[in-house]
N, C-alpha and C positions, 0 to 999 in steps of 0.2 A: 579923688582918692576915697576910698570906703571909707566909710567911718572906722569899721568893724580891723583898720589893717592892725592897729595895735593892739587886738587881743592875743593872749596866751591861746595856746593848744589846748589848754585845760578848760578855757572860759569857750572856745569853737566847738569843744565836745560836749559838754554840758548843756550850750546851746541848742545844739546840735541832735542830740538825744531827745530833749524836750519837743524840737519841733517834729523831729519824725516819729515821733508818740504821738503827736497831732494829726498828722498828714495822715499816719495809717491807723488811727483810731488806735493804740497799742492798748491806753488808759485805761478803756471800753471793754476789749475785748478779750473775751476769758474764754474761749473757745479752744487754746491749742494749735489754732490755725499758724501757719508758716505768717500771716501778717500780724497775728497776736504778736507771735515772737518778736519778729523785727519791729514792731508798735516798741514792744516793751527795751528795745534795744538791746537780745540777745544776739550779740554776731560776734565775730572776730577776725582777725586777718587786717593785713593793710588795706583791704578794696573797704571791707567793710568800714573803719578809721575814717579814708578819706570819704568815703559816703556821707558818714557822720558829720566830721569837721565842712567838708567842703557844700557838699549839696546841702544838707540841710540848715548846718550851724552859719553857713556864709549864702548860699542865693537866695532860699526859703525865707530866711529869716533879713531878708533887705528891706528897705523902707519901699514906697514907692504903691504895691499893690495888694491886697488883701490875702488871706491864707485860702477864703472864698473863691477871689479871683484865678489866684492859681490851681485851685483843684478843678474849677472851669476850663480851664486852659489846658490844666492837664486830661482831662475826660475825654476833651476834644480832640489830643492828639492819640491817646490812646485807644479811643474809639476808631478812628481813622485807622489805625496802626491794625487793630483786627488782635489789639492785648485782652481779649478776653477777662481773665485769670485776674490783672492790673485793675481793668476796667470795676469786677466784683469791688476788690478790695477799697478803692478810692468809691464808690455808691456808698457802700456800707459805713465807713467811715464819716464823709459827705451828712449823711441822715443821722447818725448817732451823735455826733458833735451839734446839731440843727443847724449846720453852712446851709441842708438843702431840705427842703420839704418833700411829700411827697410828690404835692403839685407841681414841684418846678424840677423832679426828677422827671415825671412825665411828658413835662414841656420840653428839656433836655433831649427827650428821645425822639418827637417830631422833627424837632431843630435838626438833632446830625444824622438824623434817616436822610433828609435830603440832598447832604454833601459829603455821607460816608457810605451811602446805598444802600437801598432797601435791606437785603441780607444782612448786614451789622447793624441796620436799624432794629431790625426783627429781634437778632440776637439779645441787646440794650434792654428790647421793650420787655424781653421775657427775664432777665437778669432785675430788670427796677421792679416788676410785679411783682416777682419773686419774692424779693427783699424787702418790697412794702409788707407782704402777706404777713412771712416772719415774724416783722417786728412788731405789726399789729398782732399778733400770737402770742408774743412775746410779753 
């Protein structure tokens, strides 16, 4: 049984908001961007509710693997997937929190050129430069 089964809906949204301020950098980012927003937990609607409570406030936040390890996990399927748009958002976040350095975004992009094909590797490599430049701009 989860630990987490007797929490109130108020303690799964609270949770919940804190860790996808995490995930997408929300804290950080003062840009305006569609991820700023959702970082900061502007949404509404029940999709957005059970987003909150369920994915973030309850799998996100499970014992077991690191917030690191998952945004690994997640890059890797994203990337695969050809999310673009996602992909941005979770580097950017990734670097700004220090889950990921530059070096091991770069490492990152050899890694899943090889088992997401060159053209999404390509895409990756010019998305992490990119990003690096930025923040060293920055």
């Amino acid at each position: 049984m989860n630990r987490r089964s007797d929490d109130s809906t108020r303690d799964r949204q609270a949770r919940g908001l804190e860790i996808m301020r995490r995930v997408h950098g929300g804290d950080d980012a003062g840009d305006g961007s569609a991820a700023a927003s959702v970082g900061r937990g502007e949404g509404s609607g029940d999709f957005f509710g059970m987003t909150v409570e369920h994915l973030f406030g309850e799998v996100w936040s499970r014992e077991g693997l690191s917030m690191r390890d998952r945004r690994l996990l997640l890059l890797g399927l994203l990337v695969g997937q050809g999310m673009d748009d996602l992909v941005e958002v979770q580097l950017d976040a990734a670097l700004r929190t220090g889950e990921l350095t530059p070096d091991e975004l770069r490492e990152i992009v050899i890694f899943l050129t090889h088992y997401a094909g060159w053209p999404r590797g390509s895409r990756l490599n010019t998305q992490v430069e990119e990003l690096i430049a930025r923040v060293m701009r920055a």
